[in-house]
Residue, then its C-alpha position, 0 to 999 in steps of 0.5 A: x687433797x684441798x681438806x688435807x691441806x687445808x686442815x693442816x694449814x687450819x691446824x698450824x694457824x689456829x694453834x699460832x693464833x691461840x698461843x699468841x693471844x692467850x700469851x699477850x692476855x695473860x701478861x696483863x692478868x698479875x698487874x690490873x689497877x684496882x677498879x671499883x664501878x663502872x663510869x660509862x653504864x649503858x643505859x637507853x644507847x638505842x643498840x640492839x648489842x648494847x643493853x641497860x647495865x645490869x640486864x645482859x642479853x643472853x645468847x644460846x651458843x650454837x643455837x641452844x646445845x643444852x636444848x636440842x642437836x647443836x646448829x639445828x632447827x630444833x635447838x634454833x626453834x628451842x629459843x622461841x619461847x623467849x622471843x618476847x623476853x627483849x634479850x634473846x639471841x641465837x648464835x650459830x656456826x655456819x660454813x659453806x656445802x660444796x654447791x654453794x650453802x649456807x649451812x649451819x655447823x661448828x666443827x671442821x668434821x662431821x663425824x664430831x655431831x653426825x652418823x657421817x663415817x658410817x653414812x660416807x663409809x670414811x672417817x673425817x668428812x668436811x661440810x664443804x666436800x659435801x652438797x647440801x642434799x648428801x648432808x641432808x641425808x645426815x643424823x646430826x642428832x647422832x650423839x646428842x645426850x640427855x642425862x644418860x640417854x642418846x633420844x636420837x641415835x640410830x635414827x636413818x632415812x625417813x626416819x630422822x626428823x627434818x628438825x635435826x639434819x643440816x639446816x641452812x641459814x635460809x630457812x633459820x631466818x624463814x622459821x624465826x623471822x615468820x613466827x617471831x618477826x623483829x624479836x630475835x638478834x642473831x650472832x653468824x660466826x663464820x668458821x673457815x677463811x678463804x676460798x669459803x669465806x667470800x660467798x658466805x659473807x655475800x650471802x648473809x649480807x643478801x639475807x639480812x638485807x632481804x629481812x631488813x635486819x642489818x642492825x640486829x646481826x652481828x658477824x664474827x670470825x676467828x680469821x683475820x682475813x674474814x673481818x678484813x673482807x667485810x671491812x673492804x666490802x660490806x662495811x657499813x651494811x654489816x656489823x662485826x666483832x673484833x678478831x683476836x688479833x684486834x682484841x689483843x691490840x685493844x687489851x693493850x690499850x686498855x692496859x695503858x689508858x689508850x686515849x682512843x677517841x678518835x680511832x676508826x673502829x671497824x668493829x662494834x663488839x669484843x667477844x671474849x673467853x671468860x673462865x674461872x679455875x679455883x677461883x682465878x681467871x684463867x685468861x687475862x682480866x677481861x671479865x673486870x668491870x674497868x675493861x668493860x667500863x673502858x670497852x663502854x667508854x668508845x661504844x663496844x658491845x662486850x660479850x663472853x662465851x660460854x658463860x654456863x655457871x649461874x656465878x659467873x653470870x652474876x659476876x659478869x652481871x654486876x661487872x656491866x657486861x652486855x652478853x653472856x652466851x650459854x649452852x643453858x639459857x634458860x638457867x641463866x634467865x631463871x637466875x638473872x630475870x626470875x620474873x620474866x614468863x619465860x624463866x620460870 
């Protein structure tokens, strides 16, 4: 009854939320004032989020999707071989197991990535009715395709490798932090409100804390009442980025040269939507250099998902943005740092 419910509430707030900031972004995106460089370029800010202009950080969204099973260790374990590049980053989806885990997975149901109907006997399975050793016993391999083939379907029991089941952040952190320690910046995006929320902030906040990397983590959260509690709790010993909600106020801001130099900001990055449909940008002007030159100006780290065309990235590189994050890092590498070990 709780997933029923949950999921339609979930479903009415999420349509809401988009509807409202697509409708507020795309106001601004037929009277932009012309812009022609940036006046405020990054350069040596000290912040793991905010690089040099023209050398974004490059981000494997879901933890490399284009490389391995998403929000697994395989495709955490993927990014390795970036770790002395000094622009890697890994962002993952994480919610909570019934027992209290903290586990890596995007969508709200596990037959989306998994053999979990088949496994459960029932359609629509969630993380959170489920413990964490039931999920263990999952092929989130199932449909991950490679060209025309599927290399980990049909794999049960002993059979599936460990790198492909639910993988708590724990053991993300144990893995990358051991092989790697100090290289890697993390990007935690927490997917459910309340009641799952709480515990979830409480146990990044201990992990990060454990492996003294508060300033190289970012949590986000599409939900207002996430960011509201890490402002309450654990601001100052968490960063965040902006809900939609605060981004839309900034845009505004932005579209009227706010002053806002003495506004509190509770957040330290804007993580944007940036699509391209013959030729135009669907959503808004966020991809212009004057929003990110003004987002500069006030300290922001500005960040784009999911950037996978080598164009875009170009584009979004010449107009100062901070982070691209992308199903194919290596593509993105191999066009923007050719000389780099790890891109060719």
């Amino acid at each position: 009854m709780l997933e029923k419910a949950y999921y339609i509430v979930y479903l009415i707030l999420r349509k809401s939320i988009l509807f409202i900031v697509a409708g507020f972004l795309c106001l601004g995106t037929f009277s932009m004032p012309e812009y022609e460089e940036p006046k405020n370029p990054n350069k040596d800010t000290g912040d793991f989020f905010r690089p040099d202009f023209g050398h974004p950080l490059i981000s494997a969204h879901r933890s490399g999707k284009g490389a391995a099973p998403e929000n697994t260790l395989m495709a955490i374990q993927s990014n390795l071989v970036y770790a002395d590049t000094g622009s890697a980053i890994i962002e993952m989806d994480v919610q909570l197991t019934k027992d209290g885990e903290i586990v890596l997975y995007h969508s709200l149901y596990l037959d989306e990535k998994s053999n979990s109907e088949e496994y459960f006997g029932r359609k629509n399975t969630t993380v959170f009715s489920k413990t964490y050793e039931e999920l263990r016993n999952l092929n989130l391999g199932e449909f991950f395709k490679v060209g025309d083939k599927y290399p980990y379907q049909g794999l049960r029991g002993d059979d599936i490798p460990d790198e492909i089941r639910i993988t708590r952040l724990a053991d993300v952190f144990s893995c990358m932090e051991t092989q790697a320690p100090g290289r890697f910046r993390y990007i935690i995006e927490v997917k459910y409100p309340h009641p799952w929320a709480p515990k979830i902030i409480r146990g990044i906040y201990e992990l990060i804390t454990e492996y003294d990397m508060a300033d190289r983590v970012i949590v986000a959260s599409y939900w207002p009442d996430v960011t509201k509690h890490i402002d309450l709790f654990y601001r100052g010993k968490i960063q965040r980025s902006a809900n939609p909600f605060e981004i839309v106020d900034f845009y505004g801001c932005y579209t009227r040269n706010d002053d806002l130099s003495k506004e509190d900001f509770k957040y330290m990055a804007l993580q944007l939507p940036f699509y391209w449909e013959d030729g135009k940008l669907k959503v808004g002007n966020l991809g212009k250099a004057s929003f990110i030159d003004y987002a500069h100006k006030y300290g922001l780290s500005v960040q784009y998902w999911t950037i996978d065309r080598v164009d875009d990235a170009k584009f979004l590189t010449s107009e100062g943005a901070d982070l691209l994050m992308t199903n194919h890092p290596e593509r993105l590498r191999e066009a923007l740092y050719p000389t780099d070990p790890a891109a060719e």
